[in-house]
C-alpha positions as CSV (number, residue, x, y, z in Angstrom):
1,X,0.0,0.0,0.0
2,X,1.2,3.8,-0.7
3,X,0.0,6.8,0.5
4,X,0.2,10.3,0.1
5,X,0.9,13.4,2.0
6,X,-0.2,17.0,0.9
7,X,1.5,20.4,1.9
8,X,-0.8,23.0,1.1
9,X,1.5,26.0,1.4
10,X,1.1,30.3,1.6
11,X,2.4,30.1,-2.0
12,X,2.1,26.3,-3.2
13,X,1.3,23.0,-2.7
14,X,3.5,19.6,-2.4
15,X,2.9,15.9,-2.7
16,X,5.0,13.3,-1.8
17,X,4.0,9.5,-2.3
18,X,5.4,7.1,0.3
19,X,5.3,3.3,0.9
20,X,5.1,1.1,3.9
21,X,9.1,1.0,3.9
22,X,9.0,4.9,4.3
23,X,10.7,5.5,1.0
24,X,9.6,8.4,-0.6
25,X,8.1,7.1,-4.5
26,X,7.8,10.7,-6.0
27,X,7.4,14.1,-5.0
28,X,5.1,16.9,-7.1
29,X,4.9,20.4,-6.5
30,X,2.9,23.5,-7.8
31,X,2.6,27.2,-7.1
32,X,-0.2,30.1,-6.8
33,X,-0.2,33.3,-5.8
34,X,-1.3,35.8,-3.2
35,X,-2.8,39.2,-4.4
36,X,-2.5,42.3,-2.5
37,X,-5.2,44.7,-3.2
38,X,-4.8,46.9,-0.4
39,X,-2.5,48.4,2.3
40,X,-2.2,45.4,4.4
41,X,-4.7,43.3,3.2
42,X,-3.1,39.8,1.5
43,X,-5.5,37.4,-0.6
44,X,-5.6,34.5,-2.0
45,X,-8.2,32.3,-4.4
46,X,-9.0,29.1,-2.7
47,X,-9.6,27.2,-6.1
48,X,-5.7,27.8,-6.7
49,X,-5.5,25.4,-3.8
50,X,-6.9,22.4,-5.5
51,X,-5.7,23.0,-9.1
52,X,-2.3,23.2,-7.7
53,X,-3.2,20.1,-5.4
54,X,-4.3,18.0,-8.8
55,X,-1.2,18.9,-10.2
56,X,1.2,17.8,-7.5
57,X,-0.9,14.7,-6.7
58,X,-0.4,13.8,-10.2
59,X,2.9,14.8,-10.8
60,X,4.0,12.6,-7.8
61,X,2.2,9.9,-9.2
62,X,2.9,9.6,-12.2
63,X,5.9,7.2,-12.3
64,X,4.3,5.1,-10.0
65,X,3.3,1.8,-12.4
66,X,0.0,1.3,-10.5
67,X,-1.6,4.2,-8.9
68,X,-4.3,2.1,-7.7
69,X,-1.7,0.9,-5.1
70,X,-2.8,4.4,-3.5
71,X,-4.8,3.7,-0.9
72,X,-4.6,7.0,2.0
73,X,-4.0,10.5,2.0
74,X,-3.6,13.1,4.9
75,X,-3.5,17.0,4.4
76,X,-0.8,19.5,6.2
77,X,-2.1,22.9,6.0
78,X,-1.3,27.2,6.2
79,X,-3.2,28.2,9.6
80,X,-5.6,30.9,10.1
81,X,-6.2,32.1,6.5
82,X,-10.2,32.5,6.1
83,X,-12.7,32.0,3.7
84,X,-16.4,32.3,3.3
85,X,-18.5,29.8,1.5
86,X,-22.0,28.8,0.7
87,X,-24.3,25.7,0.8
88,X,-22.4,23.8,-1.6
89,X,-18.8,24.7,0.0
90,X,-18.0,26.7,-2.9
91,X,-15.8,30.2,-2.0
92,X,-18.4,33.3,-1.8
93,X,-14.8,35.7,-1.9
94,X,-11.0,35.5,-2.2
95,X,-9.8,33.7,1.2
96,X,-8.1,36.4,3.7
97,X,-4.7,35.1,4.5
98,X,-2.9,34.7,7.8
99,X,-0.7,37.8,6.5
100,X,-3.7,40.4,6.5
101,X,-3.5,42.5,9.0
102,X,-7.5,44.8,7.7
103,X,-8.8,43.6,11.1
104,X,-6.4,45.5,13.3
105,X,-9.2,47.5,15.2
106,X,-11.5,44.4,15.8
107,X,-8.3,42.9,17.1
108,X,-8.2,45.6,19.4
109,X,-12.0,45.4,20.8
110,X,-11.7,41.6,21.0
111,X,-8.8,42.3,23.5
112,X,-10.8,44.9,25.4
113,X,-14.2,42.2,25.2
114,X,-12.6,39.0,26.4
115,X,-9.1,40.0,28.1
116,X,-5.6,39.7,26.3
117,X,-5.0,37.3,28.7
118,X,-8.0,35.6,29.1
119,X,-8.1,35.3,24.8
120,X,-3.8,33.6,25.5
121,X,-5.3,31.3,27.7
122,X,-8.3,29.9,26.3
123,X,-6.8,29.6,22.6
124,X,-3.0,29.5,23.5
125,X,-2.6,32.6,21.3
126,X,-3.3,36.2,21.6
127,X,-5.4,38.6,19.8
128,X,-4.1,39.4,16.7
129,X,-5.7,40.6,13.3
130,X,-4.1,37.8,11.5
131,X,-6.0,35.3,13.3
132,X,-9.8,34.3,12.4
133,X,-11.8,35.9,15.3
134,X,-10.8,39.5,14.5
135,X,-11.1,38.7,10.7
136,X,-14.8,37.7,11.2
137,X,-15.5,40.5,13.2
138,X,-14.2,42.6,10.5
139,X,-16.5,40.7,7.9
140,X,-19.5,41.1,9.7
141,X,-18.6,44.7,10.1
142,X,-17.5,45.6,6.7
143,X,-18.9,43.2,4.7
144,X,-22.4,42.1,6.2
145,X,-23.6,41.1,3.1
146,X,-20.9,38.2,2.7
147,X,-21.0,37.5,6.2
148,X,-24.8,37.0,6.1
149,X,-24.6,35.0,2.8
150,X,-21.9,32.7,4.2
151,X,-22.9,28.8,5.0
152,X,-19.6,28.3,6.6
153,X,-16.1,29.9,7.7
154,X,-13.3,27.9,7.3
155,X,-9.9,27.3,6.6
156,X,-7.7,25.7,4.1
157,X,-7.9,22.5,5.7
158,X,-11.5,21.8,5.7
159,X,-11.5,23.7,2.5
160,X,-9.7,20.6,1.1
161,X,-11.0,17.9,2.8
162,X,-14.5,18.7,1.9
163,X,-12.9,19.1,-1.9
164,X,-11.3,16.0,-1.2
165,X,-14.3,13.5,0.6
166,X,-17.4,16.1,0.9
167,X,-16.9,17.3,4.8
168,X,-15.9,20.2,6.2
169,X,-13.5,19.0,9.0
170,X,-11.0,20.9,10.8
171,X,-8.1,19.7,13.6
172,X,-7.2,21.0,16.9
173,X,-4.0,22.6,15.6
174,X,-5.9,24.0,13.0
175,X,-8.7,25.1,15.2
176,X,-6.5,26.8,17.6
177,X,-5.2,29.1,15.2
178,X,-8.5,30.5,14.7
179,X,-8.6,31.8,18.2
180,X,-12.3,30.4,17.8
181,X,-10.9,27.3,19.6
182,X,-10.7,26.4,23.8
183,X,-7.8,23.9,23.8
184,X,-8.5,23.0,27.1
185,X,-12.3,22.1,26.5
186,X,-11.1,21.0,22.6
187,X,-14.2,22.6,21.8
188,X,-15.5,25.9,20.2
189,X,-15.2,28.6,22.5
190,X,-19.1,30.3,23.2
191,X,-17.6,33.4,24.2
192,X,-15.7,34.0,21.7
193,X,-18.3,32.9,19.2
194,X,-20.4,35.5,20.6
195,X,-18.1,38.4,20.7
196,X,-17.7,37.9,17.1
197,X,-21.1,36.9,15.8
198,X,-21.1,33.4,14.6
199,X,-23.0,30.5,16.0
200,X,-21.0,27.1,16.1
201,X,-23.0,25.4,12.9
202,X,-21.5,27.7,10.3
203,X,-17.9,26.4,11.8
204,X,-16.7,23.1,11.1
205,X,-16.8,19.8,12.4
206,X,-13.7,19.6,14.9
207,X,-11.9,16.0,14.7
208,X,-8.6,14.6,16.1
209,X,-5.7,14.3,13.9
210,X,-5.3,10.9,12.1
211,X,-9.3,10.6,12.6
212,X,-10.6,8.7,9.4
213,X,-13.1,10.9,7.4
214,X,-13.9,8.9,4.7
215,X,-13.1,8.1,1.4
216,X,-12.6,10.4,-1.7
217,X,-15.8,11.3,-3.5
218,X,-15.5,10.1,-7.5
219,X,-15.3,14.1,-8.4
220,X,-12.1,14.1,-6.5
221,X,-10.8,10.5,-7.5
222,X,-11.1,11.4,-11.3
223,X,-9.5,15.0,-11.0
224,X,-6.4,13.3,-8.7
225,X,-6.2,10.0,-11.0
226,X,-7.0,8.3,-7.7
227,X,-9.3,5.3,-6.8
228,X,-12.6,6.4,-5.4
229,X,-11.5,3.9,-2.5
230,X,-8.4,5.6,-1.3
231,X,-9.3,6.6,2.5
232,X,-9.2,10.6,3.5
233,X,-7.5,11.1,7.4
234,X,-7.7,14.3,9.1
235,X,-4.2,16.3,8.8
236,X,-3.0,19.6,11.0
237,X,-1.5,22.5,10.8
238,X,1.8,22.5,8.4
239,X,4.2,23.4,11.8
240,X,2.6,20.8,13.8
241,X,2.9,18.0,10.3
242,X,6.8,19.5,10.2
243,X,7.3,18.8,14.1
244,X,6.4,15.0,12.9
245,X,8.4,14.4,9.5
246,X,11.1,15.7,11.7
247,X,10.3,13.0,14.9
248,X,9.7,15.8,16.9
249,X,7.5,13.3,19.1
250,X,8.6,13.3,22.5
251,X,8.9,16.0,25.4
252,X,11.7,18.0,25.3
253,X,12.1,17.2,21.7
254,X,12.5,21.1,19.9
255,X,12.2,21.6,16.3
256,X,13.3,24.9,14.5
257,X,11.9,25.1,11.1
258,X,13.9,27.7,9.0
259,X,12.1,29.3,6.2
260,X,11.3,33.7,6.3
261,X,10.2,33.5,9.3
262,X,12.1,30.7,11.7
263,X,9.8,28.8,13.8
264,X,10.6,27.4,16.8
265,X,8.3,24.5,18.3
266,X,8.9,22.3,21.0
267,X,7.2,19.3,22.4
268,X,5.5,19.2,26.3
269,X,3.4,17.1,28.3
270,X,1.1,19.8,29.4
271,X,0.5,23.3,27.7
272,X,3.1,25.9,28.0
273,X,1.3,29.1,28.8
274,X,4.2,31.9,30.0
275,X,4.0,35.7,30.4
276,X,6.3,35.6,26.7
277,X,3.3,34.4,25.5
278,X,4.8,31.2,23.9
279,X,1.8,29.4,21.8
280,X,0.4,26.1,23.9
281,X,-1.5,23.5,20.8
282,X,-2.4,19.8,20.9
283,X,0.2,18.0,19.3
284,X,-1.1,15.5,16.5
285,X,0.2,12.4,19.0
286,X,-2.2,12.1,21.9
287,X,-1.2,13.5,25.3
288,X,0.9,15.6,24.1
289,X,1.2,19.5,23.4
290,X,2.9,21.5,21.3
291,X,4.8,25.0,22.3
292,X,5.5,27.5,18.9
293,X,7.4,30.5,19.0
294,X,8.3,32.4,15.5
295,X,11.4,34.7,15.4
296,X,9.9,37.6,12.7
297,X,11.6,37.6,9.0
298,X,15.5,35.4,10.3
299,X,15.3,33.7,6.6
300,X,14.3,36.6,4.8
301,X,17.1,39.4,6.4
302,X,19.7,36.4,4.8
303,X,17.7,36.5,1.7
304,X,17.3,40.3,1.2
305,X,21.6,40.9,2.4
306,X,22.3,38.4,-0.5
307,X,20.4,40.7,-2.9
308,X,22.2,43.4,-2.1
309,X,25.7,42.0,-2.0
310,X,24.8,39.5,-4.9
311,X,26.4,36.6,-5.3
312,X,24.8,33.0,-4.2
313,X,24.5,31.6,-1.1
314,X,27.4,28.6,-1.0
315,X,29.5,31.7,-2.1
316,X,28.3,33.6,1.0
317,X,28.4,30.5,3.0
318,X,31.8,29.4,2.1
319,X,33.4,32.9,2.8
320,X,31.9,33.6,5.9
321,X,33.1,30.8,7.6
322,X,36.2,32.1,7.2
323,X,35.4,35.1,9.4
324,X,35.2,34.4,12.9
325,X,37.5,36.4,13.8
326,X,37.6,39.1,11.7
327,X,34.0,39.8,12.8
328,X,34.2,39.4,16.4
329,X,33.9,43.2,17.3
330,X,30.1,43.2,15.1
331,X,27.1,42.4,16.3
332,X,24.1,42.7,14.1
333,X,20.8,42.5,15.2
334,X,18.2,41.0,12.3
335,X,14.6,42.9,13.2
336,X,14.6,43.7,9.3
337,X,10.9,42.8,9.6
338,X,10.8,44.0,13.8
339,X,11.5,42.5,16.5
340,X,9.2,39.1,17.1
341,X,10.1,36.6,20.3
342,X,10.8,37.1,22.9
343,X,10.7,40.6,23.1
344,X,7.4,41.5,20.7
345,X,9.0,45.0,19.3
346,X,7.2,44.9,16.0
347,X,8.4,49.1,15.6
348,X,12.1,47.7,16.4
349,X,14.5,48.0,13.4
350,X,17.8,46.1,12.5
351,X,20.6,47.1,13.5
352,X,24.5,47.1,12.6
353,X,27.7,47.8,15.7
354,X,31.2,47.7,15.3
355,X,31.3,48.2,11.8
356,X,34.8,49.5,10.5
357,X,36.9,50.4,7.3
358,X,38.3,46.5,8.1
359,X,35.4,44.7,7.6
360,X,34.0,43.1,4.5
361,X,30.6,41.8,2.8
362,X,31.2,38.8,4.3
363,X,32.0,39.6,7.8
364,X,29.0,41.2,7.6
365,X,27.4,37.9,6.0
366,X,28.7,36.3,9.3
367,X,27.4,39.1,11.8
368,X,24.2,38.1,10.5
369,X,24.1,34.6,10.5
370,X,25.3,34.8,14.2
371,X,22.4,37.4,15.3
372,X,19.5,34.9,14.3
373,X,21.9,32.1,15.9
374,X,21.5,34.8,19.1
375,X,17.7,35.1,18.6
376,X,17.5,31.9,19.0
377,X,19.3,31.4,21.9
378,X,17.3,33.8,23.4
379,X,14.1,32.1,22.1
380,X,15.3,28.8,23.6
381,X,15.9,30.5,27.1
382,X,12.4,31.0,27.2
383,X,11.2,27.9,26.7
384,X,13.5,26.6,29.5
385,X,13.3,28.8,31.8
386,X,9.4,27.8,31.5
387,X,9.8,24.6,32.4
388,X,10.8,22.9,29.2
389,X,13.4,20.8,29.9
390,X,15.3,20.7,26.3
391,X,16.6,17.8,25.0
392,X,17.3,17.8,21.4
393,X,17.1,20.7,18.6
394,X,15.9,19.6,15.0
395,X,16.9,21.4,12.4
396,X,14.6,21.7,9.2
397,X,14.3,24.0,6.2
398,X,16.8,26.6,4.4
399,X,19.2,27.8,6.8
400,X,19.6,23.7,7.7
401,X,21.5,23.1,4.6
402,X,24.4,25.3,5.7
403,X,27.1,23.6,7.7
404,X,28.0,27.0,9.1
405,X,24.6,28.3,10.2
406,X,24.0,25.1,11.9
407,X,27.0,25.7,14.0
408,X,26.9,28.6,14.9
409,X,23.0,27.4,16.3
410,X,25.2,25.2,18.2
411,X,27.2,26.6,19.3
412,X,25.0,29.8,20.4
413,X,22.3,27.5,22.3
414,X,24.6,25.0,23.5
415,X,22.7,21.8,22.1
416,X,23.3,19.4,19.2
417,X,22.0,19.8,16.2
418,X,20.1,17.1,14.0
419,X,19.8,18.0,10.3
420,X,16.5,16.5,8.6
421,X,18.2,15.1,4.9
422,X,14.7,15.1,3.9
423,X,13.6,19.1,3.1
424,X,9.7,18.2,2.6
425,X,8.8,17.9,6.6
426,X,5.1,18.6,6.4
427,X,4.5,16.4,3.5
428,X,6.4,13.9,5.5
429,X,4.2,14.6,8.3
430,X,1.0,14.4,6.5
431,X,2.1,11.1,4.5
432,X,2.9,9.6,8.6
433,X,-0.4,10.7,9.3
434,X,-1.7,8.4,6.3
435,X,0.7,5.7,7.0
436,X,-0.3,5.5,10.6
437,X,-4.4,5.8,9.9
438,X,-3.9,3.0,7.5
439,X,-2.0,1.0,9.8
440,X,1.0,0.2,8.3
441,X,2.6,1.6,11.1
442,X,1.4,1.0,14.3
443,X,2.3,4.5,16.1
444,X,3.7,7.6,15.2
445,X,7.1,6.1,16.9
446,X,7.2,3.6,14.0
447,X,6.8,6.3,11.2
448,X,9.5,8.1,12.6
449,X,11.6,5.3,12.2
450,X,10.6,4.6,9.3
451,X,10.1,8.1,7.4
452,X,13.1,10.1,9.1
453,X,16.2,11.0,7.9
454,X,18.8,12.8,9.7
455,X,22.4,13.5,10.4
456,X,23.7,14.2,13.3
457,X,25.4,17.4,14.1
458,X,27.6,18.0,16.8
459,X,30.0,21.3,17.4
460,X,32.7,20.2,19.3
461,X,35.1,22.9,19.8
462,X,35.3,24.3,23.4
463,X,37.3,27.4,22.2
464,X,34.3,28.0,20.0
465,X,32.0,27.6,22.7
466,X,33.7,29.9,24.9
467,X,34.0,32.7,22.0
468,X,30.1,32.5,21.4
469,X,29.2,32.5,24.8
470,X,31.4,35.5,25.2
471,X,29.7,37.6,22.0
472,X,26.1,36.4,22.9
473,X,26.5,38.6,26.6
474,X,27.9,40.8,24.6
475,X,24.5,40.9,22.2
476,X,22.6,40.4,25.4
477,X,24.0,43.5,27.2
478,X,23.6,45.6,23.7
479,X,19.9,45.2,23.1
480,X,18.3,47.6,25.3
481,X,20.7,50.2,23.0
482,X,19.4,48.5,19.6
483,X,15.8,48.4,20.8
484,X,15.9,52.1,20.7
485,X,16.7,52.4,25.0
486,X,19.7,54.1,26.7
């Protein structure tokens, strides 16, 4: 039996196919696009989501010599970006991504109606106009006709499972994000509901991950080349399907994913709630809980230096490893996009210290590869200081593939490093989900061991440590001077 697992992404959708050895048969991938048709506001048209699913279902099929071996499929999923739709679960407007921010004032009176904290508690994350609640508001504020009109508010995950078997079910990871969602209760929060005007029937079902839903309709079967017998399971949220393809499983496991922004998710026994405002969610393996943290734009100050210096990144990476030294006196702090966790300074700008006539592009390359190294130190602190007791840091996405950045994480946290060989973590994920509903693997500790790969990575030189722990007090003792403070 083989099975799929399906990233549907901010700006495209993956596919990998996987069999009951955890080999990884074919892979298929397809973009779309967000529109921006306002100051703030970032759209996106839902049906781009399954045209580009068909074509990277197919595409990772199609060297498969029987592709009614298919027999599962499991979704991972963008969080928190909403879209109305009617009767038939066909979109009434473009979906509002998790990157609008049009809702910033019904943000505001949601805090003022419920209680900033009381909003952290229940949901596990705070009021924000990203998130559904203050987007709804906004809808039934600006847009009452929609709103009115609207069957159902959901997200891309139900979205695509009712495209894919004909319901509209959503997961707790999923759900959270909504801030719709008690995750202590695991149901629909009233309250909330009521602040912002919808009853619970025009939200989805809520169902565990890995909870069968059924199987695809023969719509979807013909449109994916499928059999109309291969069995739908309920997915989650893409960090919680990364935190799996990686084997982030077990408490005090940590995974850092490293795309833009760099997201930082660890495992617990019990949710983490903490004045930092750390994100508590339901893992996808039961009794568990996951704890997210996202350090604002790392990835993309990397990207947008490289732009300006041009060149390529093994150029970049290759040069500044040379640098160590040269660079010790700079220190540069990466809030190209603000400053995000721990210290939620979104007006906070980067900044550049010890800059000479000595230095070059690529001690400067270095300074900044070490800073989100720092942030993430600093990130880590808080999780541990909280009571998470740290045992192993996963490292996943673009900045993984650098030996250099790697250690310098290292050596700036203090932990090893494992390096996922396999870049695709949520699809991995999604496809363990499959696996496991199917039963070809027994438990999610099975697909693990049968779907990761990593490679160890251990920095093992103390002078190294002892340099880095000097220039991250150094950073430390600097910030309140590059957060704008004297």
């Amino acid at each position: 039996m083989l099975f799929i697992g399906l990233d549907v992404g901010t700006t495209g959708a993956k596919a990998v196919v996987a069999d009951a050895d955890g080999r990884i048969l074919g892979k298929g991938y397809r973009e779309y696009e967000l529109s921006f048709p306002g100051t703030g506001l970032v759209e996106q048209d839902a049906e781009d989501w399954w045209k580009a699913s068909i074509e990277a279902i197919r595409c990772a099929t199609a060297g498969l010599p029987d592709r009614s071996a298919v027999s599962a499929i499991a979704l991972s999923t963008q969080g928190a970006t909403m879209l109305a739709v009617d009767r038939d679960g066909e979109p009434l407007a473009p979906a509002i991504t998790w990157m609008d921010r049009r809702a910033e004032d019904q943000a505001e009176r949601l805090r003022g109606a419920i209680g900033g904290e009381e909003l952290y508690r229940r949901t596990g994350w705070t009021a924000s106009s990203t998130l559904d609640a203050a987007k709804l508001l906004w809808m039934r504020e600006e847009r009452p006709e929609l709103f009115r009109r609207a069957a159902c508010f959901v997200s891309t995950l139900e979205f695509m499972n009712r495209r894919l078997c004909g319901r509209f079910v959503i997961d707790p990871t999923n759900a959270a994000i909504r801030q719709l969602f008690d995750i202590s209760t695991r149901r629909w929060d009233g309250e909330i509901l009521d602040a912002v005007g919808v009853s619970a029937d025009r939200l989805p079902e809520v169902l565990p991950s890995g909870e069968e839903l059924g199987k695809l309709t023969p719509s979807a079967a013909r449109a994916l080349g499928l059999s109309e017998e291969v069995r739908v399971f309920n997915g989650a949220h893409d960090q919680y399907c990364c935190a799996l393809g990686a084997g982030a499983i077990s408490p005090g496991d940590m995974l850092l994913s490293t795309g833009t922004a760099w997201v930082v998710l660890g495992v617990t026994g019990q949710p983490l709630f903490t004045p930092s405002h750390i994100v508590p969610g339901i893992h996808p393996v039961g009794g568990l809980y996951g704890a997210l943290a996202s350090l604002a734009g790392a990835g993309s100050a990397l990207k947008w230096y490289r732009r300006l210096i041009g060149g390529d990144f093994s150029e970049m990476d290759r040069e500044a490893a040379g640098r160590i030294d040269s660079a010790s006196d700079l220190l540069f702090y990466p809030y190209l996009s603000g400053a995000g966790f721990p210290h939620g300074r979104p007006d906070v700008h980067g900044t550049l210290t010890g800059l000479t006539l000595r230095h070059d592009k690529y001690d400067v390359a270095l300074a900044l590869m070490e800073g989100v190294a720092f942030e993430t130190a600093l990130t880590l602190e808080q999780f541990a200081s909280n009571g998470m007791g740290i045992q192993r840091l996963i490292m996943t996405g673009g900045a993984s593939k650098s030996r250099l950045w790697s250690e310098l994480v290292g050596y700036a946290t203090g932990y090893g490093i494992s390096r996922m060989k396999e870049p695709d973590t949520g699809c991995v994920g999604a496809a363990m989900i499959a696996g496991t509903g199917l039963g070809i693997f027994k438990d999610y500790a099975e697909a693990v061991r049968a779907m990761v790969r990593d490679e160890p990575l251990t920095p093992d030189d103390p002078s190294r440590f002892a340099f880095y722990a000097e220039k991250l007090e150094r950073y430390r003792r600097e910030l309140p001077r590059a957060h704008g403070q004297q």
